[in-house]
C-alpha positions in Angstrom: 0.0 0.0 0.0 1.7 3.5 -1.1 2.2 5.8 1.4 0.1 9.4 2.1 2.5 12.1 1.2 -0.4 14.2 1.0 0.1 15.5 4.5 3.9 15.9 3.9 3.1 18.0 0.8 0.5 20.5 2.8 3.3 20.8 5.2 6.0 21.4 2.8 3.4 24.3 1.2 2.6 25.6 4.7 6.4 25.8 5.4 6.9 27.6 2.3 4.4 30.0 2.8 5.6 30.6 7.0 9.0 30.6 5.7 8.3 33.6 2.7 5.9 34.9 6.2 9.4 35.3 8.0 11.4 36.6 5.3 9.4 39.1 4.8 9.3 40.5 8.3 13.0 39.9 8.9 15.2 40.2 5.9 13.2 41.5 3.1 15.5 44.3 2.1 19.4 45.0 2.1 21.0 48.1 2.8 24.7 48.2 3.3 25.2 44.4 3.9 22.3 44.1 6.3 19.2 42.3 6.2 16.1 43.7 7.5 12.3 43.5 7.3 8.9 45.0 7.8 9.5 44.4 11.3 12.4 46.3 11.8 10.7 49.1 10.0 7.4 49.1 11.5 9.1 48.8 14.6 10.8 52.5 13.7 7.1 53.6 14.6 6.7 54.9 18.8 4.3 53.4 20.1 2.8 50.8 17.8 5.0 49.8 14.9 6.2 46.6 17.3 2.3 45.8 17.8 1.4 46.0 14.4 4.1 42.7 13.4 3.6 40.8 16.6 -0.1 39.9 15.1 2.0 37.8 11.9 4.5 36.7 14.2 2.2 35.5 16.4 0.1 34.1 13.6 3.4 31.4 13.0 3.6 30.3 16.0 -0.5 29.8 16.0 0.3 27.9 12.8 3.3 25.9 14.1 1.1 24.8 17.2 -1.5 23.7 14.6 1.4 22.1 12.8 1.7 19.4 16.0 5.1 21.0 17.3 5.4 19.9 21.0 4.9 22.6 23.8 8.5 22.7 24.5 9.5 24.1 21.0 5.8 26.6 20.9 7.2 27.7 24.3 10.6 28.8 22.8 8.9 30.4 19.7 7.1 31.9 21.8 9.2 33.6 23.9 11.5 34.5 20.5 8.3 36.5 19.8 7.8 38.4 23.2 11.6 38.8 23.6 11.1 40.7 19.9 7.9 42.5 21.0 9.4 44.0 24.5 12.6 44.7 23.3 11.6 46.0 20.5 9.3 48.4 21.9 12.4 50.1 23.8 12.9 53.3 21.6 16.3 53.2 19.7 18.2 50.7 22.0 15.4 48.1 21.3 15.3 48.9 17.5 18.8 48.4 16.8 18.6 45.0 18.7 15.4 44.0 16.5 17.3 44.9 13.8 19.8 41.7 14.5 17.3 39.5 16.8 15.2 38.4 13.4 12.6 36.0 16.2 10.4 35.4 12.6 12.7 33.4 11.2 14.5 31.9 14.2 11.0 30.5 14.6 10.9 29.5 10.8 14.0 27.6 11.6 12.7 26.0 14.8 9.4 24.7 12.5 11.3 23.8 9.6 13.4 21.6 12.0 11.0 20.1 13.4 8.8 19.0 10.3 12.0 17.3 9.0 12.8 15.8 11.1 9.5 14.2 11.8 9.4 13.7 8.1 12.6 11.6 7.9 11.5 9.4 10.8 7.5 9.4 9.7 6.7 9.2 13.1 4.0 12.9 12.1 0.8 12.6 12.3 0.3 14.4 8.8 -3.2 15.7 9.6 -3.0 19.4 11.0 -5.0 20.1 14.4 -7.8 22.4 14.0 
């Protein structure tokens, strides 16, 4: 009986579309050598450029959760997203470390680990939680 790869492509397709998700926020343009993203420049905005991203970055780790990652890897996406959001919201100090922190696509990273891995073994239940 052939194996479902269904699954495994949805979750290559969602992967794709989180990973473009984290580009964009966190290394979207250049500029002297550096990489940087909506987030960086939103975040250039007192007061509510920082809240304005945190609802996409939130949005992939809602995704990621829905995914099947375990608690312990949500936990430390998570906390890559608060860390962005607080510090981020420092004026200057904050948006020169958001500039180099890039939480989106740390948490890309963590996801894309993950689904390989799980991929490689099989042991993922392919069907996403809802």
């Amino acid at each position: 009986m052939p194996k479902d790869t269904t699954g495994r492509i949805r979750h290559a397709e969602e992967l794709a579309r989180l990973d473009r998700l984290a580009h964009m926020l966190d290394a979207r343009f250049k500029l002297f050598g550096f990489r940087f993203g909506y987030d960086s420049l939103l975040g250039l905005i007192p007061g509510i450029g920082d809240t304005i991203t945190l609802a996409p970055s939130a949005w992939l780790v809602w995704r990621a959760h829905q995914l099947g990652l375990p608690k312990a890897k949500i936990g430390k996406m998570a906390m890559n997203t608060g860390v962005d959001y607080v510090v981020g919201s420092i004026p200057v100090i904050g948006d020169l470390i958001d500039f180099g922190f890039k939480a989106n696509l740390r948490n890309a990273a963590i996801l894309r680990e993950h689904l390989e891995m799980d991929a490689a073994t099989g042991a993922h239940d392919v069907t996403p939680r809802r």
